[in-house]
C-alpha positions in Angstrom: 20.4 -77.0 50.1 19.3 -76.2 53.5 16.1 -73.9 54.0 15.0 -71.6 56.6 11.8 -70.2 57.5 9.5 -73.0 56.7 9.9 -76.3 54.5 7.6 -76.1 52.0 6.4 -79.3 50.2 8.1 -80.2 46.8 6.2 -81.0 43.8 4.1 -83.9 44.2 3.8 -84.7 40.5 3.4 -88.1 39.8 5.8 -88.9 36.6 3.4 -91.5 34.4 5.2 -94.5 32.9 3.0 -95.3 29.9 -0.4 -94.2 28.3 -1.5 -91.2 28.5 -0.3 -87.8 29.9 -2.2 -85.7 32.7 -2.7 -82.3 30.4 -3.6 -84.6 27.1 -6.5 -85.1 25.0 -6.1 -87.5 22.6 -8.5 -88.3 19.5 -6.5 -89.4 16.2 -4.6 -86.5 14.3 -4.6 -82.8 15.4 -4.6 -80.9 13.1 -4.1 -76.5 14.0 -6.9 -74.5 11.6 -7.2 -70.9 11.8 -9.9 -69.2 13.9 -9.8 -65.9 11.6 -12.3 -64.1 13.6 -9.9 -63.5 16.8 -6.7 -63.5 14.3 -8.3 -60.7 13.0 -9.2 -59.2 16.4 -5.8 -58.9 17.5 -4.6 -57.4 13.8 -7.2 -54.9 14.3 -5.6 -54.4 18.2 -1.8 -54.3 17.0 -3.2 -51.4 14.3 -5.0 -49.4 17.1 -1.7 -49.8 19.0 0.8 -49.0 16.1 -1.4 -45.7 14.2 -1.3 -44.3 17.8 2.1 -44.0 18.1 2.7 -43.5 14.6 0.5 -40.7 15.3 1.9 -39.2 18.2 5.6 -40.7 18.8 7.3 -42.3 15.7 10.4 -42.8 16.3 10.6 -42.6 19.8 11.7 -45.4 22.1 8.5 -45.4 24.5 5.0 -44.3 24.0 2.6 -42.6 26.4 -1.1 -43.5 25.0 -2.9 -40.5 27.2 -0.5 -37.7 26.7 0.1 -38.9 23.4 3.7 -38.3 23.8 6.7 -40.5 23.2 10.0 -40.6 25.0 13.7 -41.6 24.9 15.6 -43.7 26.9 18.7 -41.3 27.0 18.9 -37.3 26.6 21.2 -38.2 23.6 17.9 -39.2 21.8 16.5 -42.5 20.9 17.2 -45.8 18.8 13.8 -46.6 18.0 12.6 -48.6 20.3 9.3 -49.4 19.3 9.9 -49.5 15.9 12.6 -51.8 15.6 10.3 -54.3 18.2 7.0 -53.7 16.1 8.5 -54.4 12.3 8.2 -58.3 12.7 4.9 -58.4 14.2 3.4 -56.5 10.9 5.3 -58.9 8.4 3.7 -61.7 10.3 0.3 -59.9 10.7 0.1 -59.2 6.3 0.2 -55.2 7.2 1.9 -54.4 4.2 1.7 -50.7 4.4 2.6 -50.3 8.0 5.7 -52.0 7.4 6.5 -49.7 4.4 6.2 -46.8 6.5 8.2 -48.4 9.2 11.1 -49.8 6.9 11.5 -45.5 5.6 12.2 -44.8 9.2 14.3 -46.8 9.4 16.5 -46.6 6.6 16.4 -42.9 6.7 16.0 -41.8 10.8 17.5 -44.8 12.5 20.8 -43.7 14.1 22.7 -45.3 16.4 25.3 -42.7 16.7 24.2 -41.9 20.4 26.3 -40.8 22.9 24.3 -42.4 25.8 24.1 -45.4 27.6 21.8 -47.9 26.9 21.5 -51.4 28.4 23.3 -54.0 26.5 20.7 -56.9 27.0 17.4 -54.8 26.2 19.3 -53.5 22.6 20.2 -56.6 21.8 16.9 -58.4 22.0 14.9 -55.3 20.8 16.9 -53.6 18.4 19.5 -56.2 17.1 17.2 -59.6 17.9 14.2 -57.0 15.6 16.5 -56.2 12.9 17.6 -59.6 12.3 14.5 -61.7 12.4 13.1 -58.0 9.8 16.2 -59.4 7.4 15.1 -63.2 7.2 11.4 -62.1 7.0 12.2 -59.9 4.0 16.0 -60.7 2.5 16.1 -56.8 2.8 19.9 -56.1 3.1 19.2 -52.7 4.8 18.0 -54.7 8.0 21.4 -57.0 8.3 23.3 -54.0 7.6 21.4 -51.9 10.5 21.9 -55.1 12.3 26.2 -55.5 11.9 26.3 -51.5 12.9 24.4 -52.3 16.3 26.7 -55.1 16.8 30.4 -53.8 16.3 28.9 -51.1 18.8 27.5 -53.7 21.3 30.9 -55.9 21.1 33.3 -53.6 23.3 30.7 -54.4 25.8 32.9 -57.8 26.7 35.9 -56.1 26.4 35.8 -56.8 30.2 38.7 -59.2 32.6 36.1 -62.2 32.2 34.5 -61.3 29.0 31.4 -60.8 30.8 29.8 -58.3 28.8 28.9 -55.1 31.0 25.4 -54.0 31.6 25.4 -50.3 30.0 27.0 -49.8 26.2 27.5 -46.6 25.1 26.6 -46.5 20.6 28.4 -43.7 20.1 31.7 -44.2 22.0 31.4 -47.9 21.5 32.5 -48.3 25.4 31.0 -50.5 28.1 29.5 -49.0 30.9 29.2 -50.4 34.5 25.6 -50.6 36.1 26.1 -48.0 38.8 24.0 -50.1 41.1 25.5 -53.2 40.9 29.6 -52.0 39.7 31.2 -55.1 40.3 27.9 -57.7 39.6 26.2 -58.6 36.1 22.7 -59.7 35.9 23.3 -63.6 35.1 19.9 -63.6 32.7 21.1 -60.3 31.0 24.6 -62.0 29.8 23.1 -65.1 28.8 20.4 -63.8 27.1 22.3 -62.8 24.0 23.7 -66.0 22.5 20.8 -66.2 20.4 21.6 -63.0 18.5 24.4 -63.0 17.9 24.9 -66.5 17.1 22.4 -65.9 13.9 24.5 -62.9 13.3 27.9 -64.4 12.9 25.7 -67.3 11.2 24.6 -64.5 8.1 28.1 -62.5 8.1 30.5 -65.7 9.1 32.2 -63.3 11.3 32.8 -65.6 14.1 33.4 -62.9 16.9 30.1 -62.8 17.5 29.8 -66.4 18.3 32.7 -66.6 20.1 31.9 -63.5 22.4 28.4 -64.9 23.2 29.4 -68.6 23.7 32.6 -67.2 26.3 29.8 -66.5 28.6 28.1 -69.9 28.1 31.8 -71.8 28.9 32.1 -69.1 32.0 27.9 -70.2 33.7 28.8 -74.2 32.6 32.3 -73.8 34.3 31.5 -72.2 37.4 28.4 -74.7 37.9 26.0 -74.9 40.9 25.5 -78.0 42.3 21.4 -77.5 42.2 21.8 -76.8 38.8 20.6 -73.3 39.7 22.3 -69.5 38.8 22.0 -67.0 41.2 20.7 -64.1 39.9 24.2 -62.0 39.3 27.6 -62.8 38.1 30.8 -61.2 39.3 32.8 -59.6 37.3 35.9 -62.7 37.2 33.3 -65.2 36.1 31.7 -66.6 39.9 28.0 -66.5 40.7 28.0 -64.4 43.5 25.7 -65.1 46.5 22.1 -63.9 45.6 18.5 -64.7 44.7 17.6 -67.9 42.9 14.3 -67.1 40.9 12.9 -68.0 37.7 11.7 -64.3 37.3 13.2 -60.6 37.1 17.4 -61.2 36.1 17.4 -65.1 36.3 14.3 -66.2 33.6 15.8 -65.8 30.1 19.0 -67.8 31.5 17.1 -71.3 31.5 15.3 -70.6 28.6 18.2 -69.8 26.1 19.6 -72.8 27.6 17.1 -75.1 25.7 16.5 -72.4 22.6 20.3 -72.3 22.1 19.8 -75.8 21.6 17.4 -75.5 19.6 19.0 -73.1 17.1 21.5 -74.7 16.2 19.4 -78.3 14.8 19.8 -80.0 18.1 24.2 -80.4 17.2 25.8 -78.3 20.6 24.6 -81.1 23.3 26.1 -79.0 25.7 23.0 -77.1 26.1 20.8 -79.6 26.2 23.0 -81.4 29.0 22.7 -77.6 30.9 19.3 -77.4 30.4 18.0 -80.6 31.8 20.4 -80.1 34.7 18.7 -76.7 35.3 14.9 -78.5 35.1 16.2 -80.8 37.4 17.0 -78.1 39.8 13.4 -76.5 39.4 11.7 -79.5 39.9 14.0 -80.5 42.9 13.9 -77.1 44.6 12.0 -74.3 43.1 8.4 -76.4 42.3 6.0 -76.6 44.9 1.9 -76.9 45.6 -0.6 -74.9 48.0 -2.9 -76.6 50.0 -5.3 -76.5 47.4 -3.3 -78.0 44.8 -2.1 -75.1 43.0 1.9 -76.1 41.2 4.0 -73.1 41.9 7.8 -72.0 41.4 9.4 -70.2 44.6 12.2 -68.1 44.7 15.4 -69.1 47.2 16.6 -65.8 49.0 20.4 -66.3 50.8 21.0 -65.7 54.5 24.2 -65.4 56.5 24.1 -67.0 59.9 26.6 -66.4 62.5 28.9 -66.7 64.4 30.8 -68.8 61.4 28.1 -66.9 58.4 27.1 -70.1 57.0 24.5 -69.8 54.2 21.2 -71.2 54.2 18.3 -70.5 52.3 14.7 -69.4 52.7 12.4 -70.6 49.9 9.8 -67.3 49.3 6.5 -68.2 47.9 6.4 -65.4 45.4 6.0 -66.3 41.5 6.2 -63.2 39.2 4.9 -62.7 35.9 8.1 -63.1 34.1 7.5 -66.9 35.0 4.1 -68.1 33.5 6.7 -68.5 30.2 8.1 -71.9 31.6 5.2 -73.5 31.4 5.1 -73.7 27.8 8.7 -73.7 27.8 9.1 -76.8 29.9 6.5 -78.8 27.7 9.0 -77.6 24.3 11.6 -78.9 26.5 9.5 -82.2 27.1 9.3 -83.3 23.5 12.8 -82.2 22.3 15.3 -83.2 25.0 13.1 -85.3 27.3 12.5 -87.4 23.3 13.3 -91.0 22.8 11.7 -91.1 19.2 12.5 -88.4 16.5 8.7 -87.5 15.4 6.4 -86.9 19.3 2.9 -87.1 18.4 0.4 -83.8 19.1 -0.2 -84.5 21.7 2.6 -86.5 23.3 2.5 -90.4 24.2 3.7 -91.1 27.4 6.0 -93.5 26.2 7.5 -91.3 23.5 9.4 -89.1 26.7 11.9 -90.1 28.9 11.1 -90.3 32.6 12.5 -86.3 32.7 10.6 -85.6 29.6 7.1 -86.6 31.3 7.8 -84.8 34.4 8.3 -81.6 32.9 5.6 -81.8 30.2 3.3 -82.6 33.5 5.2 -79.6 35.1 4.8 -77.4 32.6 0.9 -77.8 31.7 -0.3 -77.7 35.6 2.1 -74.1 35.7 0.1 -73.1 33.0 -3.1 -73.8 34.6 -1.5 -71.8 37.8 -1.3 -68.9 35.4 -4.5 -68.9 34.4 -5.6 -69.0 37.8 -3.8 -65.8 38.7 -6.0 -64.4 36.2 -9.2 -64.9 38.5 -9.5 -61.3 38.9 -12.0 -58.4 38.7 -10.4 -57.5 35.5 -9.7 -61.3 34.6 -6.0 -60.2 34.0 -3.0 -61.4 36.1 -1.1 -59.3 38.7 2.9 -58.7 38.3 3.6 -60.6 41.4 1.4 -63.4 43.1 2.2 -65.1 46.3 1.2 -68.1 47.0 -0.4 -69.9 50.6 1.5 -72.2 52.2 0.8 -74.1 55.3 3.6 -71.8 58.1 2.2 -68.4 56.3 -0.4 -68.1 59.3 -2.8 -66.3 56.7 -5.8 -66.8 57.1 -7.7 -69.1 54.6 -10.7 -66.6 54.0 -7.8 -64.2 52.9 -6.5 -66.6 50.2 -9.6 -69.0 48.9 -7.8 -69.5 45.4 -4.4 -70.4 47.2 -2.9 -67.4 46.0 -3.3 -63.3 46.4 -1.6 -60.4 46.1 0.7 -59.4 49.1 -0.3 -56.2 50.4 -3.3 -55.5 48.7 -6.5 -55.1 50.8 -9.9 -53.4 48.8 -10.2 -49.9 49.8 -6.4 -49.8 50.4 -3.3 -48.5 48.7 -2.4 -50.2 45.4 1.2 -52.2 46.2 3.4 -52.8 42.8 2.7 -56.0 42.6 -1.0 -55.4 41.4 -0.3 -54.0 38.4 -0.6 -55.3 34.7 1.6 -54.1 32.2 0.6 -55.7 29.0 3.2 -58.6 29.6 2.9 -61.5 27.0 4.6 -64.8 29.1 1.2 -66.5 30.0 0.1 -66.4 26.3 3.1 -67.4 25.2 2.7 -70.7 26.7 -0.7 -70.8 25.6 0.5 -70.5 22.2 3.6 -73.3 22.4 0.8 -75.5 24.6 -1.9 -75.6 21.8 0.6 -76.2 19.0 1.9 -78.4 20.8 -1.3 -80.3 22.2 -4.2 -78.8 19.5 -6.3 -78.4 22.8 -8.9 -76.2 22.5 -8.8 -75.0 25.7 -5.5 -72.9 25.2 -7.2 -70.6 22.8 -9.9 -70.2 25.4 -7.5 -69.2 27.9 -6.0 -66.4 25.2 -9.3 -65.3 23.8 -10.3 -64.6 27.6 -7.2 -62.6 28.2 -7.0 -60.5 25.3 -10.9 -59.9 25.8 -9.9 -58.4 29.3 -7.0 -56.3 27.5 -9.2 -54.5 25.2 -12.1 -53.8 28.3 -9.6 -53.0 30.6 -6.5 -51.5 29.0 -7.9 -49.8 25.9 -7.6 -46.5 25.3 -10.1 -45.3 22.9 -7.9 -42.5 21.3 -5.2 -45.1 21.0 -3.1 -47.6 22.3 -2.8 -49.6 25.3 -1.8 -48.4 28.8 -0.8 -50.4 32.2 -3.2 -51.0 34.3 -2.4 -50.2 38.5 -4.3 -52.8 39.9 -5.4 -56.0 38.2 -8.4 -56.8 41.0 -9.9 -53.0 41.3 -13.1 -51.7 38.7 -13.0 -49.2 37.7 -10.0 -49.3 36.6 -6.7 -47.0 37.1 -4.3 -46.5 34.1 -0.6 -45.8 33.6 0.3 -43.0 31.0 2.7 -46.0 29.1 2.8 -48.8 26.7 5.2 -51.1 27.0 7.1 -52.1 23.5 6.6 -56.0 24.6 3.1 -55.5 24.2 3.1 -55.0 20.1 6.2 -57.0 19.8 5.5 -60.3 21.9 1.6 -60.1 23.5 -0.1 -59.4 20.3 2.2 -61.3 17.8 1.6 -64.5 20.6 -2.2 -64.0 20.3 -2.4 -64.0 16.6 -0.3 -67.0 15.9 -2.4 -68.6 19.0 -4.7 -68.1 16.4 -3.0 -68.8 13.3 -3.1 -72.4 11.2 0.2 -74.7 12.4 2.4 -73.4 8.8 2.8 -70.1 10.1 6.1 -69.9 12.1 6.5 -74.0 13.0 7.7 -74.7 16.0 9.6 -77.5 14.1 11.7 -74.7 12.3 11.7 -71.4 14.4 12.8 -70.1 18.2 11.6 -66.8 19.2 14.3 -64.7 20.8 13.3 -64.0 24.7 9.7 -63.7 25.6 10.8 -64.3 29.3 11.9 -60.8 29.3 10.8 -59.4 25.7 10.5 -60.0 22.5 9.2 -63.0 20.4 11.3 -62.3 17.3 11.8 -65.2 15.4 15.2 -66.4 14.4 15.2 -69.7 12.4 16.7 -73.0 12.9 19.9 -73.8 11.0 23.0 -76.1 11.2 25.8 -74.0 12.0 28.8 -73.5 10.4 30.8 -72.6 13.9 29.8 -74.3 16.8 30.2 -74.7 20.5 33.6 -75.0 21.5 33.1 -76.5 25.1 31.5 -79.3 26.9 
């Protein structure tokens, strides 16, 4: 790839050969032991959350914590949002008579007989991906049957010339919809983000059309391949990457993380995803992965430009990181000791020598991202803004302006409040923290949680009930946003209590949570198909 605007450094990680990894404590056997006073904190947060809008909204798809309102996402009327995201997150949490209530709603309100559009990506990993991990928590057939109705009506999504499914379904006239922003594009993250699914759907019903439509779009990204290893952020409708944004955030993150979960799902047997995956962590680490002068390991984005008079392309790498990212971290380190393994049982934490040369790399990768994370949440409210940008040495800002090596673009105190300052509840950074300290039994993981979900409940709480955005992460006193995103009671609170949790509960050895790139953590668990991939 040739860039443009400046050439920022690469990562500078030095991939160790033997002993131990940078990241690693080691001291005999870890064992992971419950800290029941903060698991119990964030149960008693998810019920101030959930009675709120039981309260004010059941049923409805979005809440508002300080009107105490709910809303749809269509006039046609809701599918129960929230509900469907929430019921797995009390079956984890013990609340035994929250789930009751929820389960009645469902089997008597939930009604997917809408005649709206809804986007095909957010149903499936809400609605569908809840449903199905409700069913294996409980063996409660009125979950899988919920489940195959939200599916047949999903399906004539891909009834498209590719098989690309199309961004908008309509339930009730079971017809695809084009996104009437982008007609002829598809969001490459949204159509690869529902192979999980569906795959444990055709798994449970052996109705292998749901496989079959999910892994299409697989054989479609593998055969139009980049030669980074990348995805551009859309799709054309006849199966091409068009020419757009490379990020790991907004419409490109859940793409390389199914890639290594869909692995995962299926025991480890469809090496074509691992062979995808580590071809995609290759490409981050080659052209996405860089530092700031004071150390800091960041991912870029790649933005496209035209140049006449022929219109070659080149490409200017953007030092802008959103949210959405702080979930590879943790992601790359799963990655580390599955594919990048040369013995079948990696120690907690990882030997250097139990990886291969790709495996230490990314496990380094991953924990200094994580530590990048944290540091974005070196605010006044000690939570992390929605987009950071990061110094480099062409910006021409001035150091005083960015001490920490990173800062919020457009944001000056006593100034307006850009977008990029806000915090919206999003769960990616404890997420990691959660796969890093099963992974490693470092103590220091939980710190990093504990800290965060201390600044949610000072900063975010409302007292009447729930949780609301906040508009700028590095502003006291604080200024809310009447709404509470669904991610926050199915991912960010579910993430912080099994953070907290002893190792049995949800093994990472036997689970993968549906996307917590995007939402929502449900998880799905691992079994040796009965179909399975048919491509290389």
């Amino acid at each position: 790839m040739q860039y443009i605007q400046y050439d920022q450094t690469t990562s500078s990680v030095k991939v160790p050969q033997k002993g131990q990894l940078p990241g690693t404590k080691y001291g005999g056997v870890v064992t992971i032991i419950a800290d029941d006073e903060k698991k119990n904190a964030t149960v008693k947060a998810f019920q101030h959350a959930w009675h709120a809008y039981e309260r004010d909204a059941m049923g409805a798809d979005e809440y508002h914590p300080i009107s105490h309102t709910g809303t749809n996402l269509t006039e046609a009327g809701g599918i129960g949002y929230t509900v469907a995201d929430s019921i797995d997150t009390m079956l984890i949490m013990g609340l035994r008579e929250e789930y009751e209530r929820a389960r009645e709603w469902v089997e008597e309100k939930l009604d997917f007989d809408k005649d709206g559009e809804f986007n095909t990506f957010e149903t499936t990993i809400r609605i569908l991906g809840g449903l199905l991990s409700a069913y294996y928590l409980t063996e409660d057939d009125l979950f899988l049957k919920k489940a195959v109705d939200l599916a047949d009506r999903i399906l004539p999504a891909f009834d498209t010339e590719s098989a690309l499914p199309l961004s908008l379904i309509n339930l009730g006239q079971r017809k695809g919809v084009k996104d009437p922003w982008n007609p002829n594009l598809v969001s490459t993250a949204e159509v690869s983000t529902l192979q999980l699914e569906f795959k444990y759907l055709s798994e449970l019903t052996e109705n292998e059309t749901y496989w079959e439509k999910a892994e299409h779009v697989m054989y479609l990204i593998r055969k139009g391949h980049l030669a980074s290893g990348l995805a551009s952020i859309f799709m054309t409708q006849d199966g091409r990457f068009a020419l757009a944004q490379i990020r790991l955030g907004s419409r490109g993150d859940s793409y390389y993380e199914y890639l290594l979960k869909q692995y995962l799902q299926t025991s480890k047997q469809e090496s074509v995803y691992r062979e995808m995956y580590q071809d995609a962590m290759e490409g981050i680490a080659t052209h996405l992965i860089s530092r700031t002068p004071q150390g800091l390991l960041y991912t870029s984005e790649l933005v496209p430009q035209r140049t006449p008079p022929r219109g070659d392309v080149t490409w200017t790498l953007v030092p802008k990181q959103d949210h959405l990212v702080c979930f590879l971290g943790g992601s790359l380190m799963l990655g580390a000791v599955t594919t990048g393994a040369v013995v079948d049982n990696v120690s907690i934490p990882p030997k250097a020598e139990e990886l291969t040369e790709s495996g230490r790399r990314d496990w380094v990768n991953g924990v200094e991202l994580i530590e990048t994370c944290m540091r974005t949440h070196e605010t006044a409210t000690g939570l992390a803004p929605e987009i950071a940008h990061f110094k480099h040495p062409q910006d021409h800002i001035n150091p005083e302006e960015a001490p920490k090596g990173w800062y919020i673009k457009g944001w000056t105190p006593g100034g307006e409040t850009p977008y990029d300052a806000r915090y919206m509840l999003r769960p990616e950074t404890v997420e990691s923290l959660f796969i890093a300290y099963r992974l490693t039994g470092d103590e220091k993981y939980r710190e990093y949680g504990w800290s965060i979900f201390q600044a949610i409940e000072k900063y975010c709480k409302i007292e009447s009930g729930g949780y609301a955005t906040i508009l700028n992460v590095d502003e006291v006193p604080v200024k809310h946003e009447d709404k509470m995103e669904t991610f926050y009671m199915s991912e960010t609170l579910k993430y912080l209590y099994l953070l907290f949790t002893d190792g049995t509960v949800l093994p990472l050895s036997r689970y993968v949570f549906n996307t917590e790139a995007s939402f929502h953590a449900h998880p799905f668990p691992i079994f040796a198909p009965t179909t399975q991939t048919g491509f290389s």
